[in-house]
C-alpha positions in Angstrom: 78.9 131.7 155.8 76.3 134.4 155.5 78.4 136.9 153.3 79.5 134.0 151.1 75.6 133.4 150.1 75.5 137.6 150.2 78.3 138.2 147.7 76.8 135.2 145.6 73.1 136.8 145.6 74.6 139.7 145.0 76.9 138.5 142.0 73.8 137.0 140.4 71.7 140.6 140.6 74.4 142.5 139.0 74.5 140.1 136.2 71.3 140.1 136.0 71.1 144.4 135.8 74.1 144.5 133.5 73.4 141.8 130.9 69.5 142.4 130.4 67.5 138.8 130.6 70.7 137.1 129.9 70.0 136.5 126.1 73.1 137.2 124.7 71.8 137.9 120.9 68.7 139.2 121.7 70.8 141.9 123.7 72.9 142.9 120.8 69.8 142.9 118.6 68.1 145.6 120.9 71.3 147.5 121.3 71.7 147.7 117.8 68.3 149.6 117.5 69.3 152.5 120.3 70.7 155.0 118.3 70.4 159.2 119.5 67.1 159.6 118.3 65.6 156.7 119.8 67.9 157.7 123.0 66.2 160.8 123.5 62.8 159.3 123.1 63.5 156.6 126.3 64.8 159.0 128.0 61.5 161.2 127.9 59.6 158.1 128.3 61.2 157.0 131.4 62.2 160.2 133.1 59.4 163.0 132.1 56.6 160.5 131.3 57.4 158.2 134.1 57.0 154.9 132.0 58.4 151.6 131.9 60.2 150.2 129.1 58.3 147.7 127.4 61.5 145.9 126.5 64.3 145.4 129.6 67.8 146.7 128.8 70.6 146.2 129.9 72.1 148.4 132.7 75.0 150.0 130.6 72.3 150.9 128.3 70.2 152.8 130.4 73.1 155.0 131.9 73.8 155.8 128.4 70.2 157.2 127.6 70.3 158.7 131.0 74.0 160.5 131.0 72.6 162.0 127.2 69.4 163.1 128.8 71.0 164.8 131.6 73.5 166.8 129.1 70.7 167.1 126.4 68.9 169.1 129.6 72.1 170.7 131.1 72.1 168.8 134.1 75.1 166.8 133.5 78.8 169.1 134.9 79.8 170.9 131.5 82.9 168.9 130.4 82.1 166.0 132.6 82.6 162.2 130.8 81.6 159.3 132.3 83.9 156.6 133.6 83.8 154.1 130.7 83.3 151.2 132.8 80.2 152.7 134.4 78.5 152.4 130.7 
């Protein structure tokens, strides 16, 4: 009983990390504003200024500002991708 309410809770988190707060066209409407420029900038923000974001994103977006950090700093493996379902 106690892993079927587990994997539920569960379930309900990762939807919650990977679709934002769950607004479906205000999502798309912030995505639509992250291009490399303003990539680069939450990236500084959140890794070397150690800031929140004022505005939640959705997980696939933040592993895309993070992956382009890490090679814009040559920490990411030289000819490394990521999976495409992890972003």
């Amino acid at each position: 009983m106690s892993q079927e309410i587990g994997l539920a809770y569960w379930e309900q988190r990762r939807k919650a990390w990977t679709t934002g707060n769950g607004a479906p066209m205000h999502n798309q409407a912030i995505l639509a504003k992250i291009n490399d420029r303003s990539m680069d900038r939450i990236y500084d923000m959140l890794v070397h200024q150690r800031r929140e974001l004022s505005t939640p994103l959705p997980l696939s977006a933040v592993i895309k500002v993070i992956v382009k950090g890490w090679k814009r700093e040559g920490t990411w493996p030289e000819g490394m991708e990521a999976p495409p379902d992890s972003h």
